[in-house]
PALUM-149727 format. One record per residue: residue number from 1; x negated, y negated, z of N, C-alpha, C, CB in turn. Coordinates in nm, 2 decimals. Atoms other than C-alpha are relative to their C-alpha. Glycine has a CB too. Layout:
BEGIN
REC   num      n.x      n.y      n.z     ca.x     ca.y     ca.z      c.x      c.y      c.z     cb.x     cb.y     cb.z
REC   NUM        X        Y        Z        X        Y        Z        X        Y        Z        X        Y        Z
...
END
This chain:
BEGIN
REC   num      n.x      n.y      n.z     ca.x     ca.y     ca.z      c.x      c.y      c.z     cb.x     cb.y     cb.z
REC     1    -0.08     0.12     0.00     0.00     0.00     0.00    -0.09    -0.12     0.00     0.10     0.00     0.12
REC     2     0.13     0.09     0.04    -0.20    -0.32    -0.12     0.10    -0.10     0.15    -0.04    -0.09    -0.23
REC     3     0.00     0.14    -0.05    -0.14    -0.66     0.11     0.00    -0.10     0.04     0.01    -0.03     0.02
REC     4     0.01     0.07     0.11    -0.09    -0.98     0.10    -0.15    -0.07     0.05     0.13    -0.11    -0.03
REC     5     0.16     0.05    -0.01    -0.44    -1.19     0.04    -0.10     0.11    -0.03    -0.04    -0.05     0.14
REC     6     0.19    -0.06    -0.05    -0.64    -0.90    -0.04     0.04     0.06    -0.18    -0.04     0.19     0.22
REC     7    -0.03    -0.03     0.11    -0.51    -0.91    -0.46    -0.10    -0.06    -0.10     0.12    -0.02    -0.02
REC     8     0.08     0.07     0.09    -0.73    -1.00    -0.75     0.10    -0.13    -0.05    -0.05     0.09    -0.12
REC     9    -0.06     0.17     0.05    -0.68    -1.34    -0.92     0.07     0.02    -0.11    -0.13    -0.12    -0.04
REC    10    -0.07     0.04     0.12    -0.40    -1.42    -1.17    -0.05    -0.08    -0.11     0.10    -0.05     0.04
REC    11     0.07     0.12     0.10    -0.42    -1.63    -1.44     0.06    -0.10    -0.01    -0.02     0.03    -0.13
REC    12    -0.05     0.10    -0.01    -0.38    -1.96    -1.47     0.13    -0.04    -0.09    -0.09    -0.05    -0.01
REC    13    -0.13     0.04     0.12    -0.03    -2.11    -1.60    -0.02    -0.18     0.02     0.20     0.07     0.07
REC    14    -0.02     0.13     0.04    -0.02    -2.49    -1.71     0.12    -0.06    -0.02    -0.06    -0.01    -0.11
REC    15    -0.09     0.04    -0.03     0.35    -2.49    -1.70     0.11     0.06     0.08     0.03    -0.04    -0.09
REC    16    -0.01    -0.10    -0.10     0.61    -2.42    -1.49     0.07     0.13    -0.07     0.09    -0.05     0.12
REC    17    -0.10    -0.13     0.07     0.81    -2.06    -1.52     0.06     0.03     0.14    -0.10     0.16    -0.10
REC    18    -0.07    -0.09    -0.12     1.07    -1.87    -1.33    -0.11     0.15     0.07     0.19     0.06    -0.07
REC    19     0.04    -0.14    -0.07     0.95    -1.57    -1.13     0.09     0.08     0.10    -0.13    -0.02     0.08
REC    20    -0.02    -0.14    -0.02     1.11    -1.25    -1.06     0.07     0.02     0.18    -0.16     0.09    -0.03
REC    21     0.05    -0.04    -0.09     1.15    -1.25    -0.67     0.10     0.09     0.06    -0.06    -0.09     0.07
REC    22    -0.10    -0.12    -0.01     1.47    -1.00    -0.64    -0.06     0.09    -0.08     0.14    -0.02    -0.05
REC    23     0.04    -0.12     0.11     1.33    -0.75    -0.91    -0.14    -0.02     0.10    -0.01    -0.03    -0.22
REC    24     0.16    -0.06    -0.05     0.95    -0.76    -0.70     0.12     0.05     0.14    -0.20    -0.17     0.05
REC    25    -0.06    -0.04    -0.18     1.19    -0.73    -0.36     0.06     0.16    -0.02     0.16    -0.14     0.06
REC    26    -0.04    -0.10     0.07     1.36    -0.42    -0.56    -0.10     0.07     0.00     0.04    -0.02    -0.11
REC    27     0.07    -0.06     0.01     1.07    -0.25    -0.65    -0.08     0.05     0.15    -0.06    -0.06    -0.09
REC    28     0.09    -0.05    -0.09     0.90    -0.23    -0.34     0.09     0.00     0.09    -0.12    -0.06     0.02
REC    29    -0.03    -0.02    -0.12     1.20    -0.21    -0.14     0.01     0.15     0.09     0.09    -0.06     0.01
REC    30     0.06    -0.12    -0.06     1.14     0.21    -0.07    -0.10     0.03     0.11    -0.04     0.06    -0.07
REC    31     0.13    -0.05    -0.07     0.81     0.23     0.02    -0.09    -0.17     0.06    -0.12     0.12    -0.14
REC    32     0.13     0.10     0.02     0.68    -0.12     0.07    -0.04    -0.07    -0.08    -0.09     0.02     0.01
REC    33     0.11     0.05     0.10     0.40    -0.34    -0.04    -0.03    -0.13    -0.03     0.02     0.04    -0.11
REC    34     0.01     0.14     0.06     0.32    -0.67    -0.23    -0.07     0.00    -0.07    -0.03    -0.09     0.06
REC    35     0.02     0.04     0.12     0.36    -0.79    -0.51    -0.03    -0.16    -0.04     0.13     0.05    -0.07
REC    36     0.01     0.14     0.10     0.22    -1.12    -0.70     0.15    -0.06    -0.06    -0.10     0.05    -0.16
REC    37    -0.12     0.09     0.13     0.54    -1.36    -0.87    -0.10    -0.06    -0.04     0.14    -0.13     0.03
REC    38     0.06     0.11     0.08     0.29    -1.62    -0.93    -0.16    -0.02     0.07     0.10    -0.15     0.00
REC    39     0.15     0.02    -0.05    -0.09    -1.70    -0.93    -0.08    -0.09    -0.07    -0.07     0.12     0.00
REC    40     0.10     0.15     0.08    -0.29    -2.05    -1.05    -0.11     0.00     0.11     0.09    -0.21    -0.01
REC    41     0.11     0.00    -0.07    -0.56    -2.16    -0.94    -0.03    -0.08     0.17    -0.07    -0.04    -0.10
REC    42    -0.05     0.05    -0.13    -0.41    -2.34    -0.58     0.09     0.10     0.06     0.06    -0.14    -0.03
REC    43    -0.08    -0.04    -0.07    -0.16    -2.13    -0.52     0.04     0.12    -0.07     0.09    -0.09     0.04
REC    44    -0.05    -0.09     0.03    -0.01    -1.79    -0.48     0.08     0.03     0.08    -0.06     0.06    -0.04
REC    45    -0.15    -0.01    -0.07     0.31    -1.63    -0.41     0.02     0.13    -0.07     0.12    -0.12    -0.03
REC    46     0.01    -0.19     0.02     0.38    -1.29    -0.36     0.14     0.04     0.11    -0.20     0.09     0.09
REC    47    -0.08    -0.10    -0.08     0.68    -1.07    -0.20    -0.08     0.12     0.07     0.09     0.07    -0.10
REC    48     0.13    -0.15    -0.08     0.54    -0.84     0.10     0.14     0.05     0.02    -0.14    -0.02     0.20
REC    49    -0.11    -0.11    -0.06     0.84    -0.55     0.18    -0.10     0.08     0.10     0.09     0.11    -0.13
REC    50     0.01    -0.15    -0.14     0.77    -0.35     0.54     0.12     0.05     0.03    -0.05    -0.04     0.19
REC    51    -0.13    -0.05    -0.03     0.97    -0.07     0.60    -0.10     0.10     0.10     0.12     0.08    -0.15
REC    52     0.05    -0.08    -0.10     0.93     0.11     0.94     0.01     0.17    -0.02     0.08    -0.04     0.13
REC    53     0.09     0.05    -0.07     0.76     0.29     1.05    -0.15    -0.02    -0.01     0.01     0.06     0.09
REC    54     0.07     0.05     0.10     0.53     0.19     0.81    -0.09    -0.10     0.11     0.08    -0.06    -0.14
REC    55     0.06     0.11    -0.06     0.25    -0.04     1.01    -0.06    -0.06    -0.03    -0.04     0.01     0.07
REC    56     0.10     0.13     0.10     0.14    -0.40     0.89    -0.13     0.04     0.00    -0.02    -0.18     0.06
REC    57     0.21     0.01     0.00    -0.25    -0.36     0.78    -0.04    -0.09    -0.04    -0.09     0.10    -0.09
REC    58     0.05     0.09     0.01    -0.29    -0.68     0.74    -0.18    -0.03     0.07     0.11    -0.06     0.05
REC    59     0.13     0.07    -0.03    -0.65    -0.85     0.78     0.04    -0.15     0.00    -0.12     0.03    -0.12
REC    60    -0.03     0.17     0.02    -0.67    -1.22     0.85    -0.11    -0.02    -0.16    -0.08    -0.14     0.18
REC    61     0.04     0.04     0.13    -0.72    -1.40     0.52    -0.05    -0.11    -0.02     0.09     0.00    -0.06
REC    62     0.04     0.10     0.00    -0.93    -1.67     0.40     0.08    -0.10    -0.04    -0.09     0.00    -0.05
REC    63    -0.04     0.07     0.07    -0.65    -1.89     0.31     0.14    -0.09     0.09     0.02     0.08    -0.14
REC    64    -0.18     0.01    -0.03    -0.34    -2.07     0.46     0.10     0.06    -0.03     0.06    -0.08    -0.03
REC    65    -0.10    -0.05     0.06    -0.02    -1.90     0.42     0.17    -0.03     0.07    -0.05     0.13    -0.01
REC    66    -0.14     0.04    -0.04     0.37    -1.95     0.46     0.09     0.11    -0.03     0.05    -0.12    -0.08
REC    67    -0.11    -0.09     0.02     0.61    -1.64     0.55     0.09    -0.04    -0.03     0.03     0.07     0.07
REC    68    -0.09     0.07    -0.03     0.93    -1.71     0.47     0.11     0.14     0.00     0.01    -0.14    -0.11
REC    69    -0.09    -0.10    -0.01     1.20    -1.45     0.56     0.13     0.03    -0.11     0.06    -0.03     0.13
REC    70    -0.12     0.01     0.09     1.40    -1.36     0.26     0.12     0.12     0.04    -0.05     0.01    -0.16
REC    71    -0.08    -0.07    -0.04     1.58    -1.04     0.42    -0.06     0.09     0.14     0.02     0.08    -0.12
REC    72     0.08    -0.08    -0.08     1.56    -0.86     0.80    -0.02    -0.09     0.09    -0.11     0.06    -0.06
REC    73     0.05     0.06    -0.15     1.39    -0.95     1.11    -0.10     0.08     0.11     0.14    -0.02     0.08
REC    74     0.10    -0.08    -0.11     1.12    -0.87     1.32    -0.09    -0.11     0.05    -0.09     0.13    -0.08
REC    75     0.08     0.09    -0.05     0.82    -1.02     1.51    -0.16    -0.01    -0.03     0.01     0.03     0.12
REC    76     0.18     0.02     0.03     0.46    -1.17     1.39    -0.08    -0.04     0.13    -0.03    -0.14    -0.11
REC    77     0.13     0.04    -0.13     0.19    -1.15     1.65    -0.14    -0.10    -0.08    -0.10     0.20     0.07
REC    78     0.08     0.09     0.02    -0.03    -1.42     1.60    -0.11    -0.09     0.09     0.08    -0.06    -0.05
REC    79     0.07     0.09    -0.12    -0.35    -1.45     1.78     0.03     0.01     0.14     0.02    -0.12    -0.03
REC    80    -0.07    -0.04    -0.11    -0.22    -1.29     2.07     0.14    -0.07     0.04    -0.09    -0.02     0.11
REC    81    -0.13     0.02     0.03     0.14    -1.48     2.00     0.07     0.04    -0.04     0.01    -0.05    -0.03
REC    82    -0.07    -0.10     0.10     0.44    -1.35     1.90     0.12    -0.12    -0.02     0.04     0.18     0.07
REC    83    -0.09     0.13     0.05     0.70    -1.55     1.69     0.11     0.12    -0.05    -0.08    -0.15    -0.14
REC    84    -0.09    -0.05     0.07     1.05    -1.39     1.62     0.08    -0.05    -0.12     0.07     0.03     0.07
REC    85     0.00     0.08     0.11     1.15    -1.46     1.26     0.16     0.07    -0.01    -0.13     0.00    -0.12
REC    86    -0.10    -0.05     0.07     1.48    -1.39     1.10    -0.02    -0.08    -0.12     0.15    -0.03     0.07
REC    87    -0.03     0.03     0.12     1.63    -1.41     0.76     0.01    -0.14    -0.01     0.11     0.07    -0.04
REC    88    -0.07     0.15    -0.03     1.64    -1.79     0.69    -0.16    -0.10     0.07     0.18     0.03     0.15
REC    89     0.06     0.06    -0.07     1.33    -1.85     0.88    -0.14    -0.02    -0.07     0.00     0.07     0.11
REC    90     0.14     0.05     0.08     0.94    -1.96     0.79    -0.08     0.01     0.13     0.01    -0.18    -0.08
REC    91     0.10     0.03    -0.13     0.63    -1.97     1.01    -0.12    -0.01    -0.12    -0.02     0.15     0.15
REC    92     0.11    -0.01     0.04     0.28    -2.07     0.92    -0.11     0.06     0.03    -0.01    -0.07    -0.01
REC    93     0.15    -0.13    -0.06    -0.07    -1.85     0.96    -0.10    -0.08    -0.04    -0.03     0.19    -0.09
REC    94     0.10     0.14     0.11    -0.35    -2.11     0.94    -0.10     0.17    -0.02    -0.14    -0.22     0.13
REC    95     0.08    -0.04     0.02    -0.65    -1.93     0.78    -0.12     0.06     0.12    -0.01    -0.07    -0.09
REC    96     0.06    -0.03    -0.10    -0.84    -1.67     0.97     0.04     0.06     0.11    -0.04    -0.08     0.03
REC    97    -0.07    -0.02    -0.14    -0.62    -1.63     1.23     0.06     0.16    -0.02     0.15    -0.12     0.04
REC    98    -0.03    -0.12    -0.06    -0.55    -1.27     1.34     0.12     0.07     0.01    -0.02     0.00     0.11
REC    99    -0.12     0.00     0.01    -0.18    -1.16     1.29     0.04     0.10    -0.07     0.04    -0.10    -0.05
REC   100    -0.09    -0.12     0.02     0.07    -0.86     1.18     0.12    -0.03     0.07    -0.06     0.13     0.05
REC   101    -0.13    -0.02    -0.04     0.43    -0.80     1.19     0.04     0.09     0.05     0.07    -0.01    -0.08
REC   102    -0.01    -0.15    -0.10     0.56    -0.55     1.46     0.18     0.01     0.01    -0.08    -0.04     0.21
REC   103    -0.10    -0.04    -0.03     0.90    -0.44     1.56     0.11    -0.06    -0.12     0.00    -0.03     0.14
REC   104    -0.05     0.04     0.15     1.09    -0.44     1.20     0.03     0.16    -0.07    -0.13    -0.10    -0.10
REC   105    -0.12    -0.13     0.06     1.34    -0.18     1.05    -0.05     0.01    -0.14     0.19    -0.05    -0.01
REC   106     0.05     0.04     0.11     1.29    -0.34     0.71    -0.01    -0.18    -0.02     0.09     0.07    -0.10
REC   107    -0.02     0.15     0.00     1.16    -0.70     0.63    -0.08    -0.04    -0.12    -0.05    -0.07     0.13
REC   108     0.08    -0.01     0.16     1.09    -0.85     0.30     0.01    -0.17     0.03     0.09     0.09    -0.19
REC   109     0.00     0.15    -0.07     0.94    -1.17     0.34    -0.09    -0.07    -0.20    -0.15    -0.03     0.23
REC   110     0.05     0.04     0.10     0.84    -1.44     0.06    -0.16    -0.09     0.05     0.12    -0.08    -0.09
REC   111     0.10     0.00    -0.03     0.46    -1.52     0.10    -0.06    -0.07    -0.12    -0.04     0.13     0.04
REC   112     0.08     0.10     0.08     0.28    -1.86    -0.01    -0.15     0.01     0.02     0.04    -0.15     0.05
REC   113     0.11     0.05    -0.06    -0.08    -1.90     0.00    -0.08    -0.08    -0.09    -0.07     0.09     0.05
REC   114     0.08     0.11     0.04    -0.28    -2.19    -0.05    -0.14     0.03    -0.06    -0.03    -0.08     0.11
REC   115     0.13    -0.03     0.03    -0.57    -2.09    -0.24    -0.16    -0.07    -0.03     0.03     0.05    -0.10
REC   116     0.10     0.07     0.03    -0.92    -2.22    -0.28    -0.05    -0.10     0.02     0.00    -0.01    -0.06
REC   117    -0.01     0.14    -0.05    -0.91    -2.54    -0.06    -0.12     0.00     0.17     0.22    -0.04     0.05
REC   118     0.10    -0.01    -0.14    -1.17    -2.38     0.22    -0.18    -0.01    -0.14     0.04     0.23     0.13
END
């Protein structure tokens, strides 16, 4: 199961476009995972699906990033903190910082990250 921050680089787009993020939430909602919608050279954005009892393997990442809860609910430990998120909700992970999602049935979250600004 790849995720997120740890994908090769996309390619650059110069204008905008729609992206997919029901059909990536689909695909990986069985088993998991994350998928890329979009990737330039500032930013990327990706769908992560966890389905229990599947456990985050997240690494902290070099980059800022922005969960945002598109289906579900569970809790991100952050840095010895823990933040309960629901559907509807957002939290930020500065770069570096230490973090995984714990106690979660199924949660498919939409996932910004700021690329290339460290």
């Amino acid at each position: 199961m790849s995720v997120p921050g740890q994908e090769g680089k996309g390619r650059s787009l110069t204008v905008a476009h729609a992206f997919d993020i029901a059909g990536a939430k689909a695909r990986l909602a069985d088993k998991g995972g994350y998928e890329i919608v979009h990737a330039s050279p500032g930013l990327e954005i990706g769908v992560y699906v966890l389905v229990a009892p599947e456990p985050d393997h997240q690494k902290p990442h070099a980059d800022d990033e922005v969960y945002v809860v598109l289906e579900g609910q569970g809790t991100l430990e952050v840095a010895g903190e823990r933040v309960d998120l629901r559907e509807g909700q957002a939290t930020f992970v500065p770069a570096g910082a230490v973090h995984q999602f714990v106690g979660y049935e199924q949660l498919s979250l939409l996932v910004i990250f700021e690329k290339g600004r460290r």
